[in-house]
N, C-alpha and C positions, 0 to 999 in steps of 0.2 A: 340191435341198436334201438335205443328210447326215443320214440317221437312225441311231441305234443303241438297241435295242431290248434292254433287257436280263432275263432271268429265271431261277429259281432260287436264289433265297432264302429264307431262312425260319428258321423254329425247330428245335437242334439243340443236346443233350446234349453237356457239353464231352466229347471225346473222341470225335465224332462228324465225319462227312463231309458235303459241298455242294459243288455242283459250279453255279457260274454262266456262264449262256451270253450277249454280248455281239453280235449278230445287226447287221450295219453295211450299211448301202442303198449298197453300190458294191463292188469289188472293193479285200481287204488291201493289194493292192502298190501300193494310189496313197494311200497313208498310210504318213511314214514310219513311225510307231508308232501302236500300236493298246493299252492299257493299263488294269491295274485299279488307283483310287484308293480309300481307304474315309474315312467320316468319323466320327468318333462324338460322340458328346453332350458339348459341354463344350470339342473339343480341334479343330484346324485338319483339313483335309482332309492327308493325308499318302501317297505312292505304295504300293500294294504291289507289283506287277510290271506288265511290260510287255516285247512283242513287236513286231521290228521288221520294216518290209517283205522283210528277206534273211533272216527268221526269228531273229535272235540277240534270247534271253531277256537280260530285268534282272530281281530280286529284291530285295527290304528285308530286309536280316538276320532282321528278324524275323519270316519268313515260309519263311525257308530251310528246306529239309527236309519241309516241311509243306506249302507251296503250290504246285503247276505250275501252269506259261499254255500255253496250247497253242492251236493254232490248224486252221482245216478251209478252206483256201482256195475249194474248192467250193461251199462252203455262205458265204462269207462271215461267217464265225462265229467269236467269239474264246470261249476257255475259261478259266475259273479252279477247277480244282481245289482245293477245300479240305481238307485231310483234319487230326487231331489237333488239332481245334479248340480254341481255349482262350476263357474270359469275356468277356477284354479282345480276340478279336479281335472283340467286337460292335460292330456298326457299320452305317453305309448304306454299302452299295459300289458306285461309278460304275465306267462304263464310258469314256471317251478315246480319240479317234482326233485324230493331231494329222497336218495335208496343209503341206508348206512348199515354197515355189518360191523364185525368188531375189530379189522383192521382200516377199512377204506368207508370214506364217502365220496356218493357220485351225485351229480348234480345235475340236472338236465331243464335246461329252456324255449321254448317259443319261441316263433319269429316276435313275436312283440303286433301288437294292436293298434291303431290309432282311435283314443277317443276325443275329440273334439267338443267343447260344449260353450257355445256364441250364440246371442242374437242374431 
């Protein structure tokens, strides 16, 4: 069974940094993507980036400049750098690792993160 373990969340001054780590029970390269989604109060769940097994980043414009994914193969471990926080990016932020072969895809989640960002 896939686990991903996620932490580093929390409460943070807009204009402030968090860095979430995404901790996944098997080795990155047997997922094609491994990804951060957030949700927030009110609104659909929506992507914000994502790393794939050859290492090639995706991004949400709105996050460009401001957010790296990175990844520690050794450790099993996906990154989300947050830096230049703003209000509206409060939110829960899941974790996604998605495995596909050439009849099934499996899809596997995090408990989800709370990141908060207020005066």
């Amino acid at each position: 069974q896939v686990q991903l373990v996620e932490s580093g969340g929390g409460l943070v001054q807009p204009g402030g940094s968090l860095r979430l780590s995404c901790a996944v029970s098997g080795s990155l390269f047997s997922f094609n993507f491994v990804g951060w989604y957030r949700q927030a109060p009110g609104k659909e769940r929506e992507s914000v980036s994502n790393i794939t097994s050859s290492g090639r980043t995706n991004s949400a414009d709105f996050v460009k400049g401001r957010f790296t994914i990175s990844r520690d193969n050794a450790k099993n471990t996906v990154y989300l750098q947050m830096n230049s926080l703003k209000p509206e990016d409060t939110a829960v932020y899941y974790c996604r690792a998605l495995r596909a072969d050439t009849l099934n895809t499996y899809t596997y989640w995090g408990q989800g993160n709370q990141v908060t960002v207020s005066a």
